[in-house]
N, C-alpha and C positions, 0 to 999 in steps of 0.2 A: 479789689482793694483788700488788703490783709486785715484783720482784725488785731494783729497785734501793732498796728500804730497806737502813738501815744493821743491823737486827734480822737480816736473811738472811744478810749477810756474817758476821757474827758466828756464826750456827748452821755456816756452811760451812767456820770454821774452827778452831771448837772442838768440830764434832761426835767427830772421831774421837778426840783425847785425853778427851775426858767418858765415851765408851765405853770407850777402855783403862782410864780409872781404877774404872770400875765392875768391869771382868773382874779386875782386880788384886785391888781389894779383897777381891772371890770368892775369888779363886783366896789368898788371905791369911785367910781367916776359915775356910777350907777346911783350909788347912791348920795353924792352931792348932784349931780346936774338932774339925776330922774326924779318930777313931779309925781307918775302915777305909782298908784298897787304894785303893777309889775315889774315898774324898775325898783322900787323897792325889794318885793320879793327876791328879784333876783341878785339884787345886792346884799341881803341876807342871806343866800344860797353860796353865792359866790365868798363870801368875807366868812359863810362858817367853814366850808370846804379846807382849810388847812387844820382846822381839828377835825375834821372826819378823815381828813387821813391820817393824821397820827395818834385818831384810835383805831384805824383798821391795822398799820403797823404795830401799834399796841398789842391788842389780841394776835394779831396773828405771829408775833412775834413769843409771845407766851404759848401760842401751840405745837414751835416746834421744837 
């Protein structure tokens, strides 16, 4: 498989929003259907996870 199809561009650049919106929605279904601590927690983990990436883009973006 070539890498210059137009099909690889595409995965390269909706791969990492298609993964945040899946942790979101976890971290969203987690926390209406989850009762305990750690569905909780992990729905705050999950639902902050899209600013911690775009503070890691952030800085890292300012270092280069």
């Amino acid at each position: 498989m070539s890498l210059d199809k137009p099909s690889h561009y595409v995965w390269r650049i909706w791969a990492i929003p298609a993964a945040l919106a899946v942790v979101i929605s976890f971290g969203l279904l987690s926390a209406l259907l989850g009762d305990r601590l750690m569905w909780k927690g992990m729905a705050w983990f999950s639902l902050a996870m899209p600013i911690i990436v775009a503070g890691w883009l952030t800085l890292r973006r300012r270092r280069v």
